[in-house]
C-alpha positions as CSV (number, residue, x, y, z in Angstrom):
1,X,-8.6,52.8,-56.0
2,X,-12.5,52.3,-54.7
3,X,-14.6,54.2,-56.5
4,X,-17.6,55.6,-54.6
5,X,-21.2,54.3,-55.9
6,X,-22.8,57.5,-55.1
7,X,-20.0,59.3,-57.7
8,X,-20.4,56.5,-60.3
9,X,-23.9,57.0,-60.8
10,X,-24.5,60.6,-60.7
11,X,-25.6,61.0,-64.2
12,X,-24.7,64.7,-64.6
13,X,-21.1,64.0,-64.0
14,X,-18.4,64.4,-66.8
15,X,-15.5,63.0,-67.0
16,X,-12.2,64.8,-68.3
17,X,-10.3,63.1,-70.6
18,X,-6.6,63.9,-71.5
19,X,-4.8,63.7,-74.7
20,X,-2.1,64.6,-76.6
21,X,-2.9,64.5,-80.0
22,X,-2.1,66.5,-83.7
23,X,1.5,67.2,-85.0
24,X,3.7,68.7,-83.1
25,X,1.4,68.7,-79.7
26,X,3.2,68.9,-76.8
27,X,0.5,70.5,-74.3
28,X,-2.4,69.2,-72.9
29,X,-6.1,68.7,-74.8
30,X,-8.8,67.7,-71.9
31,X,-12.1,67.5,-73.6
32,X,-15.7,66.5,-71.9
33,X,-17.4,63.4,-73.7
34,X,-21.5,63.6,-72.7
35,X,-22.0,60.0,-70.6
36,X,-25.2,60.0,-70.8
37,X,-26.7,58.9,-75.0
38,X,-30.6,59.5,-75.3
39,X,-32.3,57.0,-73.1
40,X,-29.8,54.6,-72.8
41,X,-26.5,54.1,-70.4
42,X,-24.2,51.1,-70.1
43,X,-23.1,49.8,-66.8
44,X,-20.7,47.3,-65.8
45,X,-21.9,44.6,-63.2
46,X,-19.0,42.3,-61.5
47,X,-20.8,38.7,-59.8
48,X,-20.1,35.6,-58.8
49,X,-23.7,34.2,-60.0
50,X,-25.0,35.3,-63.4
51,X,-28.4,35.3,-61.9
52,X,-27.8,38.7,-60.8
53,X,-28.7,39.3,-64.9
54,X,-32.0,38.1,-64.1
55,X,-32.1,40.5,-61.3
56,X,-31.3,43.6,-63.4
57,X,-34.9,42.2,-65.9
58,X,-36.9,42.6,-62.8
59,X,-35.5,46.1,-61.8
60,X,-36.4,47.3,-65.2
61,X,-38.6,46.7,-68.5
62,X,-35.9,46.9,-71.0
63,X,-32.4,45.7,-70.4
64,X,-29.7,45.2,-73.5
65,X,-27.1,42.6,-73.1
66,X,-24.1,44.4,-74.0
67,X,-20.8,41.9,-73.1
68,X,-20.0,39.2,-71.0
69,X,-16.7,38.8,-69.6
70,X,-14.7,35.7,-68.4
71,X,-14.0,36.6,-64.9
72,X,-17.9,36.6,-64.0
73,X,-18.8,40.3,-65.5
74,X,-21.0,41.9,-68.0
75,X,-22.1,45.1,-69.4
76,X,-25.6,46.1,-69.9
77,X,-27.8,49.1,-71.3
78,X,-30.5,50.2,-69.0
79,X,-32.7,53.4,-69.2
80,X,-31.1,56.4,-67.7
81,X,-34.0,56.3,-65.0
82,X,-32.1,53.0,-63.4
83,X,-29.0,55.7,-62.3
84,X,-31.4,57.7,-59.9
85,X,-34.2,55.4,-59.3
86,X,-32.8,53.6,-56.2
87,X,-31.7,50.4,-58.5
88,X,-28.1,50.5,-58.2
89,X,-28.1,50.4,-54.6
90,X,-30.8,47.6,-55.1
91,X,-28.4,45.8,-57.5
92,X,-25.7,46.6,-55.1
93,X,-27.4,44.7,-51.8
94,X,-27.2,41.0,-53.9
95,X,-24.9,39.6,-51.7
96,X,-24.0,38.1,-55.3
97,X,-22.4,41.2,-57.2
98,X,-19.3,42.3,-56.9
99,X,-19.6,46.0,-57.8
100,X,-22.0,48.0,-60.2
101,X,-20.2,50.8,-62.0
102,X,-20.8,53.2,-65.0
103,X,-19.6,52.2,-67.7
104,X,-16.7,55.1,-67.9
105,X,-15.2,57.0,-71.4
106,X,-12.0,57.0,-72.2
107,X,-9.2,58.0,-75.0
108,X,-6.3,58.0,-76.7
109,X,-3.2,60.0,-75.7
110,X,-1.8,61.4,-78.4
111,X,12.2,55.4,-94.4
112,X,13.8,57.6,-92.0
113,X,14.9,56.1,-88.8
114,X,13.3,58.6,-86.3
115,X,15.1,59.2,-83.5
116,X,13.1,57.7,-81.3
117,X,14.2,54.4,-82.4
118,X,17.9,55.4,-82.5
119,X,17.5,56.3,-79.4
120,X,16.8,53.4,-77.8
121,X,19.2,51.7,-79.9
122,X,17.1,49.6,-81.8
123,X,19.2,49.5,-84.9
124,X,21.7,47.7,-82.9
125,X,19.7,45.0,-82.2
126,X,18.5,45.0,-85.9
127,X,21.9,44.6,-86.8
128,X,22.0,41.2,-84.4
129,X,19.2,39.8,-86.2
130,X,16.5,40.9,-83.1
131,X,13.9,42.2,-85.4
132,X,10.9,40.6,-83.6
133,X,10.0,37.9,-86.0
134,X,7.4,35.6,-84.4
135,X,6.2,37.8,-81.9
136,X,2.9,39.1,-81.9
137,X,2.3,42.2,-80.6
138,X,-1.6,44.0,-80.4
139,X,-2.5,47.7,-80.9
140,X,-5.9,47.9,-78.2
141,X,-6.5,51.4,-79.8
142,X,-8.2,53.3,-83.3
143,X,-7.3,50.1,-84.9
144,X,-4.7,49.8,-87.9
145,X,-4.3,51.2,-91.5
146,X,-4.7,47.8,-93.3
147,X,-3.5,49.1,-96.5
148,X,-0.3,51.0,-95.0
149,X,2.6,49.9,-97.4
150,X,5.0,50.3,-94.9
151,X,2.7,48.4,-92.1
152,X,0.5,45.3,-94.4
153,X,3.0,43.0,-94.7
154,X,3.2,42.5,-90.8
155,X,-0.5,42.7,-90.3
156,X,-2.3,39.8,-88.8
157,X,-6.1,39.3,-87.3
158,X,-8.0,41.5,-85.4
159,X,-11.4,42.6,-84.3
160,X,-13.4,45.7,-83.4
161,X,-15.1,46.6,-80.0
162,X,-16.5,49.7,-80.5
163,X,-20.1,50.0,-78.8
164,X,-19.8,53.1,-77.8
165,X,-22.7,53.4,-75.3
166,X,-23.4,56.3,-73.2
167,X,-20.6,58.4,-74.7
168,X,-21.4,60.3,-77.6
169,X,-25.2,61.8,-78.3
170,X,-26.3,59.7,-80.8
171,X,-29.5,58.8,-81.8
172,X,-31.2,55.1,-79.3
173,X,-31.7,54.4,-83.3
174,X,-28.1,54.6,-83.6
175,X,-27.1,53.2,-81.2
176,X,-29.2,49.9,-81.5
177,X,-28.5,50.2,-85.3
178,X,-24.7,49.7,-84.3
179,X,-25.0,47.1,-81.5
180,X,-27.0,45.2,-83.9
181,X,-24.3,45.4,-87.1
182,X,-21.6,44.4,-84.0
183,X,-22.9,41.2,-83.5
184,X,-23.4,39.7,-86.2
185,X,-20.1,41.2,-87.7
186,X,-17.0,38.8,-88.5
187,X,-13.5,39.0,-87.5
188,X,-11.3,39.8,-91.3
189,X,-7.6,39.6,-91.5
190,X,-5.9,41.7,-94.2
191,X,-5.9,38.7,-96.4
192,X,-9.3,39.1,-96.7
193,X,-9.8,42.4,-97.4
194,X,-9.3,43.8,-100.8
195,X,-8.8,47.2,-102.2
196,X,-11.8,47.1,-104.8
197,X,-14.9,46.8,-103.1
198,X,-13.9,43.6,-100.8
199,X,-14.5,43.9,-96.9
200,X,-12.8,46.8,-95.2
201,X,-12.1,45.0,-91.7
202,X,-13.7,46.0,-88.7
203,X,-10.7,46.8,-86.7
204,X,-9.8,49.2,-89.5
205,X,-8.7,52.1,-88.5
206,X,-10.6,55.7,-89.1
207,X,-8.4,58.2,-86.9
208,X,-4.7,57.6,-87.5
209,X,-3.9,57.2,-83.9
210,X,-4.1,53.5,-83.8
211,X,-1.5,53.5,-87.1
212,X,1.0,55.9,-85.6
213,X,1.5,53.4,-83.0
214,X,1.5,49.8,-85.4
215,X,4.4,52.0,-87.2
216,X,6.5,52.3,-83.9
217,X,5.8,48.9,-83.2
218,X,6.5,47.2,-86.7
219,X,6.7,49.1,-89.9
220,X,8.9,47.4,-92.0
221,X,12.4,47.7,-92.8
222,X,12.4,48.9,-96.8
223,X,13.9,51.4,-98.5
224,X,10.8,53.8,-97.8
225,X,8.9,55.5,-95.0
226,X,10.1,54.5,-91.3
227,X,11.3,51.5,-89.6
228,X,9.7,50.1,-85.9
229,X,11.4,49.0,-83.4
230,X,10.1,45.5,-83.9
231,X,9.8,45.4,-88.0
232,X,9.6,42.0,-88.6
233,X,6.7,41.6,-85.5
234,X,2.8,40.7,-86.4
235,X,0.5,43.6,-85.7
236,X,-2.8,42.9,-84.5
237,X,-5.3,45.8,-85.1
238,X,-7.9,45.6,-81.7
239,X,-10.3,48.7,-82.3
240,X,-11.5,49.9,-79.2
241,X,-11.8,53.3,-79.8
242,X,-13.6,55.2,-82.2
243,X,-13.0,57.5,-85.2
244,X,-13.3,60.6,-82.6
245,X,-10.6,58.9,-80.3
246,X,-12.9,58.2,-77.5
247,X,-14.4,54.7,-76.0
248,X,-15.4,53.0,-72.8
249,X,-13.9,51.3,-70.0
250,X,-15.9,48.1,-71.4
251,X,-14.7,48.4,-74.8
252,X,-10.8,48.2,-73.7
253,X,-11.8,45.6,-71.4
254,X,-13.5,43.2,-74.4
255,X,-10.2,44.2,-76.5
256,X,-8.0,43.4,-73.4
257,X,-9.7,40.1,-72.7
258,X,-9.6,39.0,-76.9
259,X,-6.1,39.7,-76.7
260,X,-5.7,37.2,-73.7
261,X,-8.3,35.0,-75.6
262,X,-6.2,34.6,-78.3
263,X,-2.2,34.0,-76.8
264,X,-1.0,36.8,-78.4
265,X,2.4,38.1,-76.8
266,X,1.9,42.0,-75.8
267,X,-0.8,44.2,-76.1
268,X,-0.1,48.0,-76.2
269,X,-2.3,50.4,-74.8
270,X,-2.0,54.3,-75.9
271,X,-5.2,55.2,-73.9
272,X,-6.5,55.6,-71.2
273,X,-9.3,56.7,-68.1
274,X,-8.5,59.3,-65.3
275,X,-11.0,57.4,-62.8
276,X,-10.5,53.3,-62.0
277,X,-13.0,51.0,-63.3
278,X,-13.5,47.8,-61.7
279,X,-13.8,45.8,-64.8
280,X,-10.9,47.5,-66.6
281,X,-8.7,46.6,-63.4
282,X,-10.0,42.9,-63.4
283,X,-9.5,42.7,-67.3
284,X,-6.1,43.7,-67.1
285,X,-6.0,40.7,-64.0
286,X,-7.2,38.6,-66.3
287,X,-4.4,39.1,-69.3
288,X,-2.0,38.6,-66.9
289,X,-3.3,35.1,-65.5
290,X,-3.4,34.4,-69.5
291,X,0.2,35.6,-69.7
292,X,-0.3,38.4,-72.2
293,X,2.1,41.6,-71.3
294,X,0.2,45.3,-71.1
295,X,1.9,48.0,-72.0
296,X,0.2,51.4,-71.9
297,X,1.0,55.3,-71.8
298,X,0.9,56.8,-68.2
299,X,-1.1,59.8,-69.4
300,X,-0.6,63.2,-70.7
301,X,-1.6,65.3,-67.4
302,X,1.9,66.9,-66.7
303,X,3.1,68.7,-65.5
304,X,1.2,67.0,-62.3
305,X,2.1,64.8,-59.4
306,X,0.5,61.6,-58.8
307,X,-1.7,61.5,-62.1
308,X,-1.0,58.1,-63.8
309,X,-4.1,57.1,-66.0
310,X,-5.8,53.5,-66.1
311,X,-4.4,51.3,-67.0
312,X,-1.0,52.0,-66.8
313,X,-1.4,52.4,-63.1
314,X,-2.6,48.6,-62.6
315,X,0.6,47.2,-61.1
316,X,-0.2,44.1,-63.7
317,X,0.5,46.4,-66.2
318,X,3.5,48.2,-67.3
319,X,3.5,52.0,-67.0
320,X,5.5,54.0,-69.7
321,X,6.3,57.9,-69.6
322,X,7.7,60.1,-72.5
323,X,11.0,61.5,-72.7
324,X,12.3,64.3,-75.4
325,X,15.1,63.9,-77.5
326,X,17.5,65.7,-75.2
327,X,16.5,62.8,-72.5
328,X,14.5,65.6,-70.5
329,X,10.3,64.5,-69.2
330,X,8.2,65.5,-72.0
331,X,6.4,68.1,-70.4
332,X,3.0,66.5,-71.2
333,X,3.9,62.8,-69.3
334,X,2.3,61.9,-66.2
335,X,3.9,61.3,-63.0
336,X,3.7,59.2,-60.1
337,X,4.9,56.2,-58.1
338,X,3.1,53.9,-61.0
339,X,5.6,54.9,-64.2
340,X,7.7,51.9,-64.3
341,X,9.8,53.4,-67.3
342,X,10.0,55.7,-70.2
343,X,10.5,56.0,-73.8
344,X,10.6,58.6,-76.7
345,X,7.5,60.5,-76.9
346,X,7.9,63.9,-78.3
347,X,8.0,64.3,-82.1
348,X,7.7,61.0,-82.9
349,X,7.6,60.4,-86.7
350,X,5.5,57.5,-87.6
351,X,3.0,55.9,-90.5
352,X,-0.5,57.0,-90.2
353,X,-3.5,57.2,-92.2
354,X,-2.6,56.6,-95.9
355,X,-5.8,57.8,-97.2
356,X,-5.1,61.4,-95.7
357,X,-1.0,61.2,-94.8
358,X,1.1,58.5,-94.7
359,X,3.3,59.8,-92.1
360,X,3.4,62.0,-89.3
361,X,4.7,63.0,-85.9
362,X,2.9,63.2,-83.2
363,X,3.7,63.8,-79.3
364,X,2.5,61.9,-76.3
365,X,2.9,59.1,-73.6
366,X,1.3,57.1,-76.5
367,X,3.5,57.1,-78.6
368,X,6.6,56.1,-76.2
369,X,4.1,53.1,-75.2
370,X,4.2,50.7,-78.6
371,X,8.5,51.6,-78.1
372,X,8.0,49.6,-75.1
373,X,5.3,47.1,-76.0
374,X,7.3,46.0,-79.3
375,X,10.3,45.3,-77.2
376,X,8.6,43.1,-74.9
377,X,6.9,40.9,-77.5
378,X,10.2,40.0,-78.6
379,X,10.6,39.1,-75.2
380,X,7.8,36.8,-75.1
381,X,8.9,35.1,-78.3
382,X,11.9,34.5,-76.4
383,X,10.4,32.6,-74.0
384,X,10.4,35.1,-71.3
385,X,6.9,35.0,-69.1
386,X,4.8,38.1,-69.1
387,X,6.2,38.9,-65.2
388,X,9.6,37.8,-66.7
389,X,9.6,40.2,-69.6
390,X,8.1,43.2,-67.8
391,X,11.2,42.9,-65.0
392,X,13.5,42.5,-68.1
393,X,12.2,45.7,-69.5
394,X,12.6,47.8,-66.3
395,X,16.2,46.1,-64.7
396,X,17.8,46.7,-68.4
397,X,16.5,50.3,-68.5
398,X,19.2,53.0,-68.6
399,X,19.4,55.8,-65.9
400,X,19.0,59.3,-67.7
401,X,19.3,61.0,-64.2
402,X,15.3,61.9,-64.2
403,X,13.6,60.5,-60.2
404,X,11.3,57.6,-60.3
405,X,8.0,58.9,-60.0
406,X,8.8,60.8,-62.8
407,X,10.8,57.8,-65.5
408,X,10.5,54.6,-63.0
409,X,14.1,52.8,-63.4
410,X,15.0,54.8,-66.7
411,X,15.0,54.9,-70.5
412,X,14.2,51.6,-72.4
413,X,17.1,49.9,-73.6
414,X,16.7,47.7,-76.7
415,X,20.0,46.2,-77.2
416,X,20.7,45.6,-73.3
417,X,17.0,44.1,-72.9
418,X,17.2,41.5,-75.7
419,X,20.8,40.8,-74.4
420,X,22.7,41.8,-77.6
421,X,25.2,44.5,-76.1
């Protein structure tokens, strides 16, 4: 999708973000995030000469170097003046950038074996030793509960990419305050966090959202709580949303592009933007030249036609729908030509914040997303490439009689994907 420069920088305009979210949810939540923070904005700025940088100093006094990406992008904070003030299309006439975009928000979607992993059969491939040891799968979401007993002894490294610029109204002394404490913060595994008074990790998680989906994913297989569908996987927490839920286009692109970074196998993604972004479509390009597998939620928009979210509707990335527990659409998942399969979304039981309640259920594309993502990092520890794995995932997938725009080739099949039937 091209997005129109004269629509990306009108800085009155709001976008609508879905989610699914709560116990029990099944409707839709939209909410409206404010773009704009006091007197700063980020934007995202694709080139092929990082001059252009210098360019953006001479268009204006004070410029803050936000990110730089690998595929020749960056994000920067200018004054909210540089939106109206005929610098964008000035920026836009270097014959060496690619696109300028604002930066866009976005959000999540929202031992007893739930039935959500019985009904993909995961048990069955448990019981032929296909418990996803050795793969590593990452959560790009709220990050992870560290200190989940049912989730720490699979968690590995992560990191935190929460900048949050031009999204919430927060102080410019807030904002720089937080910038500043981002870049000069370190990246802690759970190893190195402690309990009393020891570093909390970055990537810790402060919603629950983020440790709803690690448990689908990987909680282990005990004698308490739940079981994942991968339990003996490594989680990596990648926060890239914040305590309320919400982020930016350029935080899931530095989460996407860390994942890559760092060879990991799958990274799921329960989120997601209801306009493209340029730099979240090239980040997800950029995983896939790195041969990490995306996963991520189609959206909670339905009942709707056409209405697949970013990322899931990258055709590098796989696109995963909810089903109920009767194999019916949840009534929430998003539809369109994009959905390349479902999973169980509605009432999922899972861990989730200890400090509050260790377990929940929750409804939503997101939560049928980790089903699928932990299934193809055992893929990817198989030896199956990232284009490999994804055609695995869909070509095993069983036909539950719903069309394709609305379930893509069908319900994900543990057992017949990891080829233990």
């Amino acid at each position: 999708m091209t997005e129109s420069p004269s629509n990306d920088f009108d800085p009155s305009r709001r976008d609508v973000l879905r989610s699914v979210a709560g116990v029990g949810a099944f409707g839709l939540v939209s909410d409206v995030i404010d773009e704009i923070a006091a007197d700063l904005v980020a934007i995202n700025v694709g080139y092929h000469d990082d001059g252009v940088l210098d360019t953006i100093g001479t268009l204006v006094n004070d410029i803050d170097l936000l990110r730089t990406y690998a595929w020749g992008a960056a994000t920067v904070a200018v004054p909210k003046p540089f939106l109206s003030d005929g610098s964008v299309q000035t920026l836009q006439a270097d014959d060496s950038v690619r696109y300028v975009e604002q930066d866009k928000a976005a959000q999540a979607f929202q031992q007893q074996l739930p039935w959500g992993i019985d009904r993909v059969d995961s048990d069955v491939a448990h019981e032929h030793g296909r418990t996803g040891s050795g793969g590593d799968v990452a959560i790009i979401d709220t990050g992870i509960d560290s200190y989940h007993s049912d989730l720490d002894a699979n968690i590995g490294e992560g990191d935190s990419f929460t900048l949050g610029i031009g999204i919430l109204s927060e102080s410019s002394e807030q904002q720089r305050a937080e910038r500043k404490r981002k870049r000069v913060k370190q990246t802690a595994t759970r190893k190195e966090a402690t309990t009393q008074g020891g570093l909390i990790p970055d990537w810790q998680d402060d919603n629950g959202h983020g440790t709803h989906c690690a448990g689908i994913v990987a909680a282990v297989d005990d004698t308490n709580g739940v079981i994942g569908v991968s339990p003996d996987a490594t989680l990596h927490g990648v926060k890239v949303l914040t305590a309320l839920g919400s982020g930016t286009a350029s935080d899931i692109a530095s989460g996407i592009e860390y994942v890559a970074n760092q060879g990991w196998d799958a990274g799921s993604l329960s989120l997601g933007l209801m306009q493209d972004s340029a730099l979240l479509r090239e980040a997800c390009q950029y995983a896939t030249d790195q041969g990490t597998l995306l996963v991520a939620a189609t959206g909670n928009s339905g009942p709707c036609t056409d209405c697949v979210s970013f990322p899931a509707a990258y055709p590098e990335v796989v696109g995963v729908g909810a089903t109920t527990s009767d194999d019916a659409l949840a009534s929430f998942s998003s539809t369109g030509p994009e959905v390349d399969l479902v999973a169980p979304g509605a009432n999922i039981r899972s861990t989730y914040l200890s400090i509050l309640s260790s377990y929940q259920s929750l409804s939503g594309t997101s939560m049928a997303c980790p089903h699928v993502a932990g299934v193809g990092g055992m893929l990817m520890n198989d030896g199956y490439s990232n284009t490999e794995a994804a055609e695995r995932l869909t070509a095993t997938a069983e036909d539950i009689g719903l069309s394709e725009t609305e379930a893509g080739t069908g319900l994900l099949d543990v057992p017949a994907a990891v080829g233990v039937e």
